[in-house]
N, C-alpha and C positions, 0 to 999 in steps of 0.2 A: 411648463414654460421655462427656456433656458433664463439662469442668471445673468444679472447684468457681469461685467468683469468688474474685479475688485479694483479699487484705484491703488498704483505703488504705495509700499510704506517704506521705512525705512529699514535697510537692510544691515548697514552697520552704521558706526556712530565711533568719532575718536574724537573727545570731549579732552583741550591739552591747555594748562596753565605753562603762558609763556615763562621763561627765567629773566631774572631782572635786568639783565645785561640785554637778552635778544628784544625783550619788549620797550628797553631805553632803544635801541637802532632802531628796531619798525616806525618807533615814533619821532626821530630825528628826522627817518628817510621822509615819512609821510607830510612832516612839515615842511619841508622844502619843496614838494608838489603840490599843498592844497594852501591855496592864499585863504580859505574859509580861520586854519586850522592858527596861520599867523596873524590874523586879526584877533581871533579868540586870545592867544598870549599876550598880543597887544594889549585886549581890554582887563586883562587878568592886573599887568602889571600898574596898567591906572587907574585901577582897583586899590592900588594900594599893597597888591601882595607879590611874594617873591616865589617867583617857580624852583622847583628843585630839579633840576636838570640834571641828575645822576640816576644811575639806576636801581640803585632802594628804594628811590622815591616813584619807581612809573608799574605800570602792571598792564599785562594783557593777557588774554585770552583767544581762544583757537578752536571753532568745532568745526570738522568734516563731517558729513553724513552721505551717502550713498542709498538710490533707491533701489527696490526691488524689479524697477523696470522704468521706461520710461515716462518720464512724467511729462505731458500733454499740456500745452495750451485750452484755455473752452474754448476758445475758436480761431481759427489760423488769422483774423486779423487783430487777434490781441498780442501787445505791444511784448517785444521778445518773442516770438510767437515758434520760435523754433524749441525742440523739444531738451528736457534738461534730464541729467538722470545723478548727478555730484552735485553739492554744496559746499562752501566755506564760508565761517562766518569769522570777525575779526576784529576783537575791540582792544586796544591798548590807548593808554592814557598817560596823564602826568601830573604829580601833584605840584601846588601853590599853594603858601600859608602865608599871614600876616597877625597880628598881633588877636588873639578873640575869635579866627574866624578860616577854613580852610577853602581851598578850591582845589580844580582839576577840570586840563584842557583835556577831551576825550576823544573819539575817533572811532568810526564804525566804519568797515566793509562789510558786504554780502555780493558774493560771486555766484555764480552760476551758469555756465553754458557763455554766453556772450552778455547776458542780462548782469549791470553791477550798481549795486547801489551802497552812497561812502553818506554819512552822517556828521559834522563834525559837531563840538558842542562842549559848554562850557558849565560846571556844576557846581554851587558853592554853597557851603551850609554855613551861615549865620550863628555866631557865637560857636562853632563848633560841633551844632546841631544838627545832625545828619537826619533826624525826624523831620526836619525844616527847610530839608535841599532845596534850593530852585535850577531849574533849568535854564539857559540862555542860547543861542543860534544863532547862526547872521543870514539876513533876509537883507536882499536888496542891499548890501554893503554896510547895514546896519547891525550891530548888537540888538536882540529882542528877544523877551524872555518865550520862553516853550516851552510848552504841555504835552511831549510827547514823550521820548526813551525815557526818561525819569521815573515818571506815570506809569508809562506801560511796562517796565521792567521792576517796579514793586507791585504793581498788583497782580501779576504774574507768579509772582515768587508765595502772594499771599493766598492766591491761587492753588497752586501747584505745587507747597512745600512744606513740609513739616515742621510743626508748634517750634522745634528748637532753632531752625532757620530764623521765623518772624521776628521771635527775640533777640535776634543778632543785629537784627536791621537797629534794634533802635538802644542793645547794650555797645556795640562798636564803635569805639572813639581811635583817634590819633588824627594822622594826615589820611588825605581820601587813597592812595596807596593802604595804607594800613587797615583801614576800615575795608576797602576791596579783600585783601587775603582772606580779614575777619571774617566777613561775613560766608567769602568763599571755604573757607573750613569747617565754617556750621552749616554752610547749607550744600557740600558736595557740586556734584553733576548739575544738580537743579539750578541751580545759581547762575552757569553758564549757558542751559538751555532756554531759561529766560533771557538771556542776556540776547540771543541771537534771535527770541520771541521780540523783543522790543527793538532790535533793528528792523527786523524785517517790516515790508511795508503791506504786508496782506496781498503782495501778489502772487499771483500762483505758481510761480518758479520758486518761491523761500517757504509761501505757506505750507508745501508737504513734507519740509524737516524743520520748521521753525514753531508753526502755529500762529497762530492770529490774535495778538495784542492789543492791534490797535481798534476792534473792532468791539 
């Protein structure tokens, strides 16, 4: 009995920490088009805390992936339903401190073909406690807190990454910048491949170079 055909995998993979300069522009520009991303700043600062708007203070990240063939829709009337075969995925952020306690307004794309999906989001860890993060989003014009990239991008990591990774998550201090490198140096590649596991939203244009997070 002939086999079924394999479904694509990924062919190559260029996994890039943005520099601190390129990743403060991506995320100037990306404020200026996403009213999501100026509300988040908005509630940062009546928060009580002060953004650092320089680029020491901001971080992003960058994976391309490429498949080995084209990757397929399940059925021509699912949604993007044209076929994709490239990825990008695209998180850069910005940190906010206040006196006890840090934050960072953040920012996701995931491209593909014509399918794009942008995330924006707002993270602050209490007394400084990154074991403690919460997540925040704006729904309906609203600030509300969320259960999703946070979530899905450490248990991913605790998933998917090596004993000295875990321990980073929770030995990592400073501004959320600094804890981002941190952790990004103990945990390499992994770090980032999560990163673009917890944007993606389990559909199957991201799922065959991201994986499936939220599931």
């Amino acid at each position: 009995m002939p086999q079924p055909p394999r479904p694509p995998a990924v062919e190559n993979e260029t996994v890039e920490l943005l520099d601190p300069k390129a990743a403060h522009d991506a995320f100037r520009a990306r404020a200026k088009e996403r009213h999501q991303l100026g509300k988040l700043t908005d509630e940062v600062k009546a928060r009580g805390y002060s953004p650092h708007d320089r680029p020491e203070e901001t971080f992003g990240i960058r994976v391309k992936a490429r498949a080995t063939g084209d990757v397929r829709p399940p059925s021509p009337s699912a949604a993007g339903a044209e076929a994709v075969r490239t990825i990008e995925f695209e998180l850069v952020g910005q940190s906010a401190s206040k006196s006890g306690a840090e934050a960072a307004v953040v920012t996701c794309v995931v491209k593909a073909g014509r399918n794009e999906l942008v995330y924006d989001f707002l993270l602050e860890a209490p007394a400084g406690d990154f074991s403690r993060a919460r997540e925040f989003a704006v729904q309906d014009d609203q600030v509300v807190m969320a259960h999703s990239w946070w979530s899905a991008w450490v248990g991913c990591l605790r998933r998917s990454c090596a004993s000295a990774c875990l321990s980073s998550l929770f030995a990592c201090a400073g501004t959320w910048a600094a804890y981002f490198w941190c952790v990004a140096a103990a945990c390499g590649g992994c770090v980032l491949r999560c990163a673009g596991c917890a944007t993606c939203d389990c559909s199957w244009w991201c799922r065959w170079a991201a994986g499936c997070c939220d599931a």
